[in-house]
C-alpha positions in Angstrom: -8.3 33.5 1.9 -6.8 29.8 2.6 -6.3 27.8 -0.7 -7.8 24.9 0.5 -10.0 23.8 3.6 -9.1 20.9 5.5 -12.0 18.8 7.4 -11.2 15.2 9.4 -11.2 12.2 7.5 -13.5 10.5 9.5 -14.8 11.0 13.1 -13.0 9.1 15.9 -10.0 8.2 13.7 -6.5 8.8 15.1 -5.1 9.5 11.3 -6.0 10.9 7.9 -7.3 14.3 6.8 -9.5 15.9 3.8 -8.0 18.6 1.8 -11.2 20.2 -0.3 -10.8 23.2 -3.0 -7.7 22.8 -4.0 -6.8 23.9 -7.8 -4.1 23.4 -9.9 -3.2 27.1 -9.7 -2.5 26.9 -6.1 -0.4 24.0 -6.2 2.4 26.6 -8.1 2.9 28.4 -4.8 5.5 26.7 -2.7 3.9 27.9 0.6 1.4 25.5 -0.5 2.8 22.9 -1.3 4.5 22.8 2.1 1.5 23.2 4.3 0.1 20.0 2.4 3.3 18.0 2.7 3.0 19.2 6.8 -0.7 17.9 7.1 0.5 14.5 5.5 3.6 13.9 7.6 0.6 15.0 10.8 -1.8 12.3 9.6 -0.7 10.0 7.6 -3.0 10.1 4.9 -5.0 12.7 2.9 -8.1 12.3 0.8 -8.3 15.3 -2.0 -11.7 15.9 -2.7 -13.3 17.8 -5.6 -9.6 17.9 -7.2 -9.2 18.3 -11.3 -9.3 14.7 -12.8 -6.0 15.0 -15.2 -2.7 13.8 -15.0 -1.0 16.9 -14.7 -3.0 17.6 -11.5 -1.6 14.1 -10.2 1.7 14.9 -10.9 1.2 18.1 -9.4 -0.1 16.7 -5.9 2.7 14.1 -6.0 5.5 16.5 -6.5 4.3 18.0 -3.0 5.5 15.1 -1.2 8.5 14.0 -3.1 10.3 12.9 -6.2 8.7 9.8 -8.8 10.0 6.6 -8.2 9.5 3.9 -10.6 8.0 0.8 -9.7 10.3 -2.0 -9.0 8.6 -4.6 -10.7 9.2 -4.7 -14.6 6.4 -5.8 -16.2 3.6 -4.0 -14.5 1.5 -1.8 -16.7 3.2 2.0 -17.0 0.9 4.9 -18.6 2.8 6.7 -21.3 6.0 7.6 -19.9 6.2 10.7 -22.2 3.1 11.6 -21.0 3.0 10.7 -17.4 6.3 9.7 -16.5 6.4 7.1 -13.5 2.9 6.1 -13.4 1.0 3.1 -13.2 -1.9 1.8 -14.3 -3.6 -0.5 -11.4 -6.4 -2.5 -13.9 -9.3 -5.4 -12.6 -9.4 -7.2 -15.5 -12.9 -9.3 -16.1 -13.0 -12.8 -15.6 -9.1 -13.1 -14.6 -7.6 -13.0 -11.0 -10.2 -14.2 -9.1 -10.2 -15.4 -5.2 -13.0 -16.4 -3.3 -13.4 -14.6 0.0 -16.1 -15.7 3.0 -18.0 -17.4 0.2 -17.9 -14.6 -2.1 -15.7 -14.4 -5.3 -14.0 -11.2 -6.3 -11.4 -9.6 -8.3 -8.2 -7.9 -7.3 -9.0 -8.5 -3.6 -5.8 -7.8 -1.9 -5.1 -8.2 2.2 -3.8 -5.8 4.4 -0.1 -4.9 3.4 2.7 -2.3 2.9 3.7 -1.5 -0.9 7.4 -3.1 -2.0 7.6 -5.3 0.8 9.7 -7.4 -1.2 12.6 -5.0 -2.0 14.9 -3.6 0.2 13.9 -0.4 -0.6 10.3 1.2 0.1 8.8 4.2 -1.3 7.4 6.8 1.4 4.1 6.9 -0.3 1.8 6.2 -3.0 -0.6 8.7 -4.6 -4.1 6.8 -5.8 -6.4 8.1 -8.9 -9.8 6.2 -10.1 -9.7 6.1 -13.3 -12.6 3.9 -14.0 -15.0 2.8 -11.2 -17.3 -0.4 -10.1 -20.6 0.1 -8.5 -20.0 -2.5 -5.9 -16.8 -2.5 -4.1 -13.4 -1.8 -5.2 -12.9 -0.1 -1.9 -9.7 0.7 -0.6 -9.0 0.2 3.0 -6.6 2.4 5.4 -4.8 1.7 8.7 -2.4 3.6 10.8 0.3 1.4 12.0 0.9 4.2 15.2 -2.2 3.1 16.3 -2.1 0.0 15.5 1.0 -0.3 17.4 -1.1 0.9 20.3 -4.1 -1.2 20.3 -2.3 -4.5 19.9 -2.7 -6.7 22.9 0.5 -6.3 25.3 1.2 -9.7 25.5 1.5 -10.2 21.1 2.9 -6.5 21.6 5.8 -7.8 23.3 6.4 -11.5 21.4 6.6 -9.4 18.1 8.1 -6.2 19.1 11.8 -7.0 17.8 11.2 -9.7 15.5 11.8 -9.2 11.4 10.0 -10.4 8.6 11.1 -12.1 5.4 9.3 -11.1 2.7 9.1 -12.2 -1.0 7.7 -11.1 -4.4 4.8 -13.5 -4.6 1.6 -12.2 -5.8 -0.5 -15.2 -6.2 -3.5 -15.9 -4.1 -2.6 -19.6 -3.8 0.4 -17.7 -2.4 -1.2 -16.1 0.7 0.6 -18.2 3.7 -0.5 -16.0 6.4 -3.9 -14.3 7.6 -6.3 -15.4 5.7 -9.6 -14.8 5.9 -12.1 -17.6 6.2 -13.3 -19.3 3.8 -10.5 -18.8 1.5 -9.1 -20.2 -2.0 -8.1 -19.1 -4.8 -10.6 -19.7 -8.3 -8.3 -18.0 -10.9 -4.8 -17.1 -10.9 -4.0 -13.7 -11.7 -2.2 -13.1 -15.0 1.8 -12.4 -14.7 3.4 -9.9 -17.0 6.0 -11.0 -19.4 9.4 -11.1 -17.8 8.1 -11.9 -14.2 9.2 -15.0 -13.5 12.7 -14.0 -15.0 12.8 -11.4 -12.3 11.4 -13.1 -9.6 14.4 -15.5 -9.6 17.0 -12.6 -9.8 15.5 -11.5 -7.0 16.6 -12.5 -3.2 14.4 -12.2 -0.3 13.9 -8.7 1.3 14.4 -8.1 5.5 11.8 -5.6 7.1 11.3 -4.8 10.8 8.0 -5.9 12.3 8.0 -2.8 14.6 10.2 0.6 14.1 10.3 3.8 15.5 10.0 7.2 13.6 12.4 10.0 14.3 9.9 11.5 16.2 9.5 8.7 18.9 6.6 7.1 17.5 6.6 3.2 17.3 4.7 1.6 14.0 3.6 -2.2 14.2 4.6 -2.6 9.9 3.4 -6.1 8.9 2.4 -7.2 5.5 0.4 -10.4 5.3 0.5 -10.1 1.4 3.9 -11.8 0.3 5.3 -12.6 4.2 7.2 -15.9 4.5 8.2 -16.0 8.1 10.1 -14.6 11.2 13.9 -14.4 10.4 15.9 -17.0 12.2 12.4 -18.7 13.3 10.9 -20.2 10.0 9.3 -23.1 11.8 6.0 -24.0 13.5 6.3 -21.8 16.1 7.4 -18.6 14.4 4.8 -19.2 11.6 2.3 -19.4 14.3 3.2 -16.4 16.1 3.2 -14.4 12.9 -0.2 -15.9 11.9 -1.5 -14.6 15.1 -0.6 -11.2 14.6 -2.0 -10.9 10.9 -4.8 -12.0 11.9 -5.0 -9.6 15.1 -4.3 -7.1 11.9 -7.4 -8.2 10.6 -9.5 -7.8 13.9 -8.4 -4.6 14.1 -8.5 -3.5 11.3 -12.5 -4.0 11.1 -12.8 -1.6 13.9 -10.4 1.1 13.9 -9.3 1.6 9.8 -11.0 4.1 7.3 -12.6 2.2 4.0 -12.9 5.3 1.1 -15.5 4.4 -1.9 -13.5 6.0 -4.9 -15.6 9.4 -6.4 -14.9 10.5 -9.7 -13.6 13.5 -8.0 -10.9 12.4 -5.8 -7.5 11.0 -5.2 -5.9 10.0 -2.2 -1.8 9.7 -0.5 -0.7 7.5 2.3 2.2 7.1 4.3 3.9 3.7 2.9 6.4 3.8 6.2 3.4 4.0 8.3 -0.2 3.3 7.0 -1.3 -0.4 6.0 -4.0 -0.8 3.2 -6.1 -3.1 1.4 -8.7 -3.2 -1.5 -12.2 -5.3 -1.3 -12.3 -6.3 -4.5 -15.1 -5.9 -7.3 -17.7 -8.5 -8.8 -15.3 -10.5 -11.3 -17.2 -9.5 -14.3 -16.9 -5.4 -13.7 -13.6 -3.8 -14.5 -11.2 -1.1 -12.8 -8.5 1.0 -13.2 -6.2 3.4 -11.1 -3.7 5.3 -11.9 -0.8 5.6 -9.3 2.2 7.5 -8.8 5.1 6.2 -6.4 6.5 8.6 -4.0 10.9 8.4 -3.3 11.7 8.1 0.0 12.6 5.4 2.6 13.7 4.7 6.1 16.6 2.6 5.9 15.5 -0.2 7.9 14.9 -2.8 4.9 17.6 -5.2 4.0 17.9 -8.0 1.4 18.4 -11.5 2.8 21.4 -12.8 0.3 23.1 -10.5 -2.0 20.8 -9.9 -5.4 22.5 -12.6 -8.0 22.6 -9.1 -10.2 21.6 -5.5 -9.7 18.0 -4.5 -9.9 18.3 -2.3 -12.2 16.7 1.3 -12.9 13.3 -0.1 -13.4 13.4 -2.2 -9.8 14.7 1.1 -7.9 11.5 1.7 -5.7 
């Protein structure tokens, strides 16, 4: 008898899988663990459904794919390291962050993006727990860069195919330079943990590729809108408009041909940071949320900083 079943994670989609019956107990056989870690380098994604809601049973799933990283920003909230070491706590506060999206205002509305854009360093994936739900939105969008490699128009294809993009740590919504949606602005700022700004300075800009290619032949179109400040060596007019033009071909897209999960109090979820975009809708600004995340080691090499860091990032920033 199989210790899990496996079912697609939605009809038509390219990427993703659902992993359904799997118990803590199974998770101690390696054979297992391997199979899972197989389906997710496959697809890209997984969704665990019906899975035990406790931390041990996080850190279980995580260890399939990977050793903890911590996250390389400071002062963002950690659960008890003695108790969960290297996870954090992902929280919509009420009333604070607040952007105002096609005449709508939410909370902790984020665009399409990879995680740790702005380090040199990313993590190979991210695994995602709902702690504490809304009833409307806080929905967390998916997209597979392999395909979106594939459907981009030839022509923008081509113009962006060997370009890189400099990104920086910039989390603000006033900060958003490229691909916004319309009818845009920002109502509140979001709170910044103590120590941020202290970091942010020590901090050069990071280098990634807009396209690479996996091992296995592959190519991945890999652009963050969320904390992008321009081509490299074409930070004018021109480059800002070509890379305007693909986020928001990102966005077209990504309305057609991405998977949008509704959090159940039952599941948690894994993605390929190297390959997968994501985004979250955001929640009414007076309802509160909470995730609990784990950060998966592992990168592929490609990311750079732009000057040399005035100091080293440290053990907390390694991620």
């Amino acid at each position: 008898m199989s210790s899990f079943t496996t079912a697609p994670l939605q009809e038509g989609l390219p990427f993703g899988v659902r992993i359904g019956g799997l118990t803590f107990e199974a998770l101690g056989d390696r054979a297992v663990r391997d199979k899972i870690d197989t389906l997710f380098v496959q697809h890209g994604m997984i969704v665990f459904e019906d899975v035990e809601q406790t931390d041990a049973m996080q850190l279980a799933i995580s260890s399939c794919f990977g050793p903890l990283k911590e996250h390389p920003v400071k002062g963002v909230g950690r659960v008890d390291s003695d108790r969960m070491p290297g996870v954090i706590e992902i929280r919509s506060r009420r009333g604070r962050g607040i952007v105002e999206v096609g005449g709508k205002q939410l909370s902790h509305w984020l665009p399409w993006h990879f995680d740790h854009c702005y380090n040199d360093e990313l993590n190979r994936a991210g695994v995602l727990r709902s702690v504490e739900r809304v009833e409307e939105g806080g929905i967390t969008g998916f997209l597979d860069g392999m395909a979106l490699y594939q459907a981009f128009p030839e022509d923008l294809r081509r113009r962006i195919e060997d370009a890189e993009v400099v990104y920086t740590l910039s989390t603000q919504y006033d900060d958003l330079k490229f691909g916004r949606p319309d009818e845009y602005r920002m109502v509140e700022p979001k709170p910044m943990p103590a120590g941020f700004a202290e970091q942010v300075a020590e901090m050069p800009r990071a280098i990634h590729p807009a396209v690479w290619t996996r091992p296995t032949g592959e190519k991945v179109l890999h652009v963050s809108a969320y904390m992008a400040q321009g081509l490299v060596g074409d930070e004018t007019s021109k480059g800002d408009a070509l890379l305007e033009e693909v986020c928001q071909e990102i966005n077209r897209l990504g309305q057609s041909c991405s998977y949008h999960h509704k959090w159940r109090e039952s599941d948690m979820a894994i993605w390929d940071n190297l390959r997968m975009l994501h985004c979250v809708s955001g929640n009414h600004p007076e309802e509160e949320r909470l995730m609990y995340r784990t950060t998966i080691a592992g990168d592929y090499g490609l990311g750079r900083w732009e000057t040399e860091p005035k100091q080293a990032v440290g053990a907390d920033a390694m991620a």
